[in-house]
N, C-alpha and C positions, 0 to 999 in steps of 0.2 A: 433369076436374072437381076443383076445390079440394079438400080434406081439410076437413072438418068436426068442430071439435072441441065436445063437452058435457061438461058436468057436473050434480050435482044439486043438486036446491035450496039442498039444505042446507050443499052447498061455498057457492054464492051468496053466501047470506046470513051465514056465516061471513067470507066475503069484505069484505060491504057496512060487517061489524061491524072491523073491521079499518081498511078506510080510514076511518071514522069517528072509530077512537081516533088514529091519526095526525093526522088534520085536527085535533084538541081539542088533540094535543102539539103541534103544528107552532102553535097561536096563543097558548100559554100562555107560546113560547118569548123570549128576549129578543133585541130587535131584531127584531121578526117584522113584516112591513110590511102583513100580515092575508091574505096568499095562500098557503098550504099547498104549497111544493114534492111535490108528490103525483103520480105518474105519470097521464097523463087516460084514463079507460076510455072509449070510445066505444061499448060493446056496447051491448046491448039490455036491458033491467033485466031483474035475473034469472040475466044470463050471468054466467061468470066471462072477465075477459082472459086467455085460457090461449094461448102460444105455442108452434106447435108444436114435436116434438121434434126433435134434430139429423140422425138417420136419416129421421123423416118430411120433414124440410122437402128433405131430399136425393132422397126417392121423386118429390118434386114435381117437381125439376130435372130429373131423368130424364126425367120425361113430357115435360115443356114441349120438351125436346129430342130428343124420338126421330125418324129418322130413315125415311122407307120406307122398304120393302124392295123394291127393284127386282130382283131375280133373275126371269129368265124362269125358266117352272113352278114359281113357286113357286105352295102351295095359297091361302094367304092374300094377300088385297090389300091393295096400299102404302097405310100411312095417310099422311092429308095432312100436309105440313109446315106447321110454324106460325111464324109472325113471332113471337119473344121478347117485343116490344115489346105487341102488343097482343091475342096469341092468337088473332089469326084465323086462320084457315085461306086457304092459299094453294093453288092449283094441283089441286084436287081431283077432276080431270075421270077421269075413266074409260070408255071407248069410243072410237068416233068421233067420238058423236053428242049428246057433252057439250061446256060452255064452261068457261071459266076463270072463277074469284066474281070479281064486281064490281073488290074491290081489287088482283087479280091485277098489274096496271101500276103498282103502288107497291111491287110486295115490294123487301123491303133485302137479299135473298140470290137468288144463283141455285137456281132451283127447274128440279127433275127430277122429273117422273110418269112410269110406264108406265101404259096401258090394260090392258084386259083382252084385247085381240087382242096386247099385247105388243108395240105401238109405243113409243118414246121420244119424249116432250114437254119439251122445255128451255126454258126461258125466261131470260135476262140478269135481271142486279139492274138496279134503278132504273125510272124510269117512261117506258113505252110509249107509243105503238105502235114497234118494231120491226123492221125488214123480215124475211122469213122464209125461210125455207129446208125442201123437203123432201127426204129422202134415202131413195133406194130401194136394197135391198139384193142382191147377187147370190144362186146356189146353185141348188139342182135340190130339187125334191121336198123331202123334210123337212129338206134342208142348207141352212143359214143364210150367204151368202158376204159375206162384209164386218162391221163393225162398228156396232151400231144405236145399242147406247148410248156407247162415245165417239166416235163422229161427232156424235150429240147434243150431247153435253155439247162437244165443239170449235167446235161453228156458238156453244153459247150464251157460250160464255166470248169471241171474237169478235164480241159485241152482235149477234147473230140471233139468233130463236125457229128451235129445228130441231126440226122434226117429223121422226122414223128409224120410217117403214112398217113396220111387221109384215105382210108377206103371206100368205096362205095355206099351211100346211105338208101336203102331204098325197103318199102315194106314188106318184102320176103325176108324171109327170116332164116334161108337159105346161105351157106357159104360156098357157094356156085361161085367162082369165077375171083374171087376173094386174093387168090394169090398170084392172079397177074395182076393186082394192085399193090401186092406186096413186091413183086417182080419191077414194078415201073418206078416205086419210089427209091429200089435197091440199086437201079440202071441210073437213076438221076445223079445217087450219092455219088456212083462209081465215075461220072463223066465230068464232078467236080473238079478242078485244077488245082481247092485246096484239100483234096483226101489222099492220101497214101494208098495204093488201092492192094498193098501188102498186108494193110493190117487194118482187116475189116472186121465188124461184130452185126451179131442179130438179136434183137430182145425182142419180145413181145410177152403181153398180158393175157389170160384166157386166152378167146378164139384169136387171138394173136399168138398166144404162147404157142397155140398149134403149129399156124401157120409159119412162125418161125421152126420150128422142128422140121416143117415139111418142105423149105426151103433149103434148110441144112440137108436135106438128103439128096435134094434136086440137084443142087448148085455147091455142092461140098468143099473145093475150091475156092471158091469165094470166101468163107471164112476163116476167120483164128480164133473165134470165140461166139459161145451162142449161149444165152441167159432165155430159160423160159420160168412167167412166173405164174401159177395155179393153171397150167393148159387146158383147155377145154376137152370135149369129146366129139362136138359134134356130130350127134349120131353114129360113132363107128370109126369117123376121118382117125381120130388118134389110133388108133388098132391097124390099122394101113398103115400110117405112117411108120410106126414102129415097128412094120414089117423089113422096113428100109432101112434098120437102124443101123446094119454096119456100112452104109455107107454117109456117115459122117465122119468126118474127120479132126475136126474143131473139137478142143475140152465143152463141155454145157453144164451149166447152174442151173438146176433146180431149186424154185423157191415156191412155198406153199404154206399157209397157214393151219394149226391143227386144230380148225373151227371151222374149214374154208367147207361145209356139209350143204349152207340150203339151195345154191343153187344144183351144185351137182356131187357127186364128190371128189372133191378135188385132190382131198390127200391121197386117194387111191391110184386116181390116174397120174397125179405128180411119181406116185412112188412105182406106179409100172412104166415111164419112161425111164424111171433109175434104173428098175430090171433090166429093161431093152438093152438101153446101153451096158450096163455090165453084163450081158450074155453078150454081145458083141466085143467083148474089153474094148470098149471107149472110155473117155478119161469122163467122169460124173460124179459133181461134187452139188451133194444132196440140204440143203436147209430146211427143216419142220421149226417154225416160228410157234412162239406160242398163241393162244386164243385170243383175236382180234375182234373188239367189240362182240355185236351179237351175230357178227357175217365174218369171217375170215379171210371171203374176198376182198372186201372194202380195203383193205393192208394194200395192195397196187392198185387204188382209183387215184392216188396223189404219191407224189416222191416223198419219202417218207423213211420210216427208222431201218427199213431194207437196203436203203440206197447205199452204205455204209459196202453191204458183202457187195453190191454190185461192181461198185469202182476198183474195190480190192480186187475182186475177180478179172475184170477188162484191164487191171495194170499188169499184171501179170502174165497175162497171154497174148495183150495188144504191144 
């Protein structure tokens, strides 16, 4: 809210007496053409023209420019960004089961929200609809595997809205229920005003990488494109899922590392969704990376030298 400056009457009318003697020099002068060079007050009678001072007008700047705070657990929620230009508020959604304001498709900056379940919501500058992207995350129980918010911010600076899922954190170690979280952040993207909702994508990491698979079976309409990288197994869930496999429709990238051994093996299960699909003839384009550090998964905890085939892949079928 603006700073609002008062004074009292009596500054006023001090004031009013003041440009009056002016106005009387300013026509008694020579060569005067009968306009008083007088600075023009626009107040409201009564007011003085008081501008503010060089630390307040600075308090001002600050506001007009502060930035959320996106930190997962933090206590306080991210306030909204605002366009410089006209103080609206951009991007001010929180949950699921909110939208983006109205002029959300015209901001001149890319905008970053988190939810209150601690999703990341990215949007590109300029104006919308653009095709969208959701990213589901790996990890067990309360560990978080991959990266939410710059995979976020990677889809949006590449002209996608990326929705990065916040799943459930809790100490079963169970994937129970896993993919009506992957379902609620997929329904959020989709009720976006700035997504195209023709040209949609699914990524995930590990037990992401599944559950993207297993929503491309579910909900095979919904996409144009689905990126799984090093997929998990979860006890079995991948052998189910890829019982389903002719019913995706979307091209899917397969990425894996050919080191990605200690937690599970990941080159094997990466390469029997390649099978699935290709006994299905679905369209599946296969990447074996080479040996990453001493864990082959660590290659998708951060956006990183992969991200290259990603974008290639999502321009071509988004």
């Amino acid at each position: 809210m603006p700073t609002i400056y008062r004074v009292g009457d009596s500054a006023a009318l001090r004031h009013s007496w003041s440009r009056t003697l002016l106005l009387i020099l300013a026509l008694l002068s020579p060569g005067c053409g009968g306009e008083a060079d007088v600075p023009r007050n626009n107040s409201s009678p009564g007011s003085a023209d008081v501008s503010p001072s060089s630390s307040d007008a600075q308090t001002q700047a600050d506001a007009a420019g502060t930035v959320a705070d996106g930190t997962i657990g933090s206590d306080s929620e991210p306030a909204p960004e605002t366009d410089s230009a006209s103080g609206a508020a951009n991007d001010v959604s929180q949950g699921h089961d909110t939208q983006p304001t109205p002029d959300a498709a015209t901001r001149s900056e890319l905008s970053v929200t988190q939810t209150d379940e601690g999703s990341y919501v990215c949007v590109p500058a300029g104006a919308g609809p653009f095709p969208g992207v959701v990213y589901n995350h790996g990890g067990r129980a309360t560990v978080v595997g991959g990266d939410l918010e710059g995979t976020c911010l990677a889809l949006a600076e590449a002209g996608y809205v990326g929705y990065s899922t916040q799943r459930r954190l809790t100490e079963s170690r169970s994937i129970a229920g896993h993919i009506d979280d992957v379902y609620a952040g997929l329904d959020a993207l989709l009720a976006m005003s700035d997504v195209d909702t023709s040209r949609v994508a699914i990524m995930g990491f590990s037990r992401g990488g599944l559950l993207t698979l297993q929503a491309a079976t579910e909900r095979p309409d919904t996409f144009s494109a689905i990126v799984t990288m090093a997929p998990a197994s979860a006890k079995g869930l991948l052998d189910q899922v890829l019982g389903d496999a002719d019913q995706i429709d979307a091209p899917v990238l397969v990425l894996v590392s050919e080191n990605d051994l200690f937690q599970d093996d990941h080159v094997t299960l990466a390469q029997n969704v390649v099978d699935a699909l290709e006994d299905a003839d679905k369209s599946v384009r296969h990447i074996l990376y080479p040996a990453f550090g001493e864990d082959g998964h660590e290659r998708f905890f951060v956006v990183g030298g992969y991200w290259d085939d990603v974008l290639t892949f999502l321009a071509e079928n988004l």
